[in-house]
C-alpha positions as CSV (number, residue, x, y, z in Angstrom):
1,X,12.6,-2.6,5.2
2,X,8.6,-3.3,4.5
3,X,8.6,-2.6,0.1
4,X,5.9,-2.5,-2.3
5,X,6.0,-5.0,-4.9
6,X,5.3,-3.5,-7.8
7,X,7.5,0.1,-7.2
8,X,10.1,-1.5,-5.1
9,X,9.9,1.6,-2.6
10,X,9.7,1.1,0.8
11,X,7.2,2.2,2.6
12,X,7.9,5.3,5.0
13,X,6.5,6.7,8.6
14,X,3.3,4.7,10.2
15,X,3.0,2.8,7.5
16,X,6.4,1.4,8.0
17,X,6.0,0.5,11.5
18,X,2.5,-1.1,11.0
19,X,4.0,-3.3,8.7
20,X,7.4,-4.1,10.7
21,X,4.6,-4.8,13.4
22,X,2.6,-7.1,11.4
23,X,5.6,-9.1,10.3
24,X,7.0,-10.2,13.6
25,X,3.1,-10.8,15.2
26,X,2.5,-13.3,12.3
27,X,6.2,-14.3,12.0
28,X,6.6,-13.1,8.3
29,X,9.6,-14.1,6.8
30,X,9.1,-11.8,3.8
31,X,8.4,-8.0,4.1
32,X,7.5,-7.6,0.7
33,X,3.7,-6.4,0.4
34,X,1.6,-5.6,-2.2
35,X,-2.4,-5.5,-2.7
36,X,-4.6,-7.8,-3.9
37,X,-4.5,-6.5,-7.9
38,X,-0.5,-6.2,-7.5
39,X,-0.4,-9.9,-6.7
40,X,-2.6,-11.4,-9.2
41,X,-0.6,-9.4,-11.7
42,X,2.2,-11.5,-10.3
43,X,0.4,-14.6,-10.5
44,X,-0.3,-15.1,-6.8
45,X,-2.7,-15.7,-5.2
46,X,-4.1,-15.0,-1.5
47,X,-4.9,-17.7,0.5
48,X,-8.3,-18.2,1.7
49,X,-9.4,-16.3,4.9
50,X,-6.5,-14.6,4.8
51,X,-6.9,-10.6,6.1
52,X,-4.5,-8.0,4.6
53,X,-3.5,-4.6,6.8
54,X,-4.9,-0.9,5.7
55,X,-2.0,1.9,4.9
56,X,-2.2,5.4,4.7
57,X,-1.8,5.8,0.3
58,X,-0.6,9.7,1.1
59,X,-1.3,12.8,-0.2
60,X,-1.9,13.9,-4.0
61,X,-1.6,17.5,-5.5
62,X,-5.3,18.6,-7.5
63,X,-5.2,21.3,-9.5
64,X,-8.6,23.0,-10.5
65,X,-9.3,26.2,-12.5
66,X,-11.1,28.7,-10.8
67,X,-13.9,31.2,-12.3
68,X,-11.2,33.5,-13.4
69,X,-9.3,31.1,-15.5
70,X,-6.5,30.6,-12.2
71,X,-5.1,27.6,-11.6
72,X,-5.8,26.8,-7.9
73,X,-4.0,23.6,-6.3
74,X,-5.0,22.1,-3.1
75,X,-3.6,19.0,-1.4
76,X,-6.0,16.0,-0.2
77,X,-5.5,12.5,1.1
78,X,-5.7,9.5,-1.4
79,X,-7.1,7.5,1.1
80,X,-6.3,3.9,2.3
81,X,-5.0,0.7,1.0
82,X,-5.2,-3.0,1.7
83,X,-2.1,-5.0,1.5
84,X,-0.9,-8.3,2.0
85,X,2.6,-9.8,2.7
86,X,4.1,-12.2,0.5
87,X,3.7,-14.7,3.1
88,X,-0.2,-14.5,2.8
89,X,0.0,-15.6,-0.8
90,X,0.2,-18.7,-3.2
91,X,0.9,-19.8,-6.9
């Protein structure tokens, strides 16, 4: 299973097959991912003219309070990520 490297989830529906995709077209050995601030936090680096692969990042619940003081929630999308697999990275 395709995790993130900071959480340690693994990631779930199209994202998930994207990834397992990605891993045997470049022939990954690893199918841990993360993006490009997750790995410098872990002291890698990614190696030059490497490209990483957009995910869907979800949904997020917003709250806003209306006119009348009501709490109104709404859900949107949180937009896109670029990741890289461990594979794409160096010390």
């Amino acid at each position: 299973m395709n995790t993130n490297i900071k959480t340690g989830n693994g990631y779930e529906g199209k994202n998930q097959v994207d990834l397992m995709t990605q891993v045997k077209k470049a022939g990954y050995k690893s199918t841990k991912w993360g993006t490009f601030l997750q790995w410098k936090e872990k002291n890698r680096k990614i190696i030059k003219g490497e490209h990483g692969i957009s995910i869907f990042k979800g949904f997020g619940t917003f709250g806003e309070i209306d006119k009348k003081g009501k709490t109104k929630t709404e859900s949107r999308p949180l937009g896109f990520a670029r990741i890289f697999n461990y594979d794409q990275t160096t010390k």
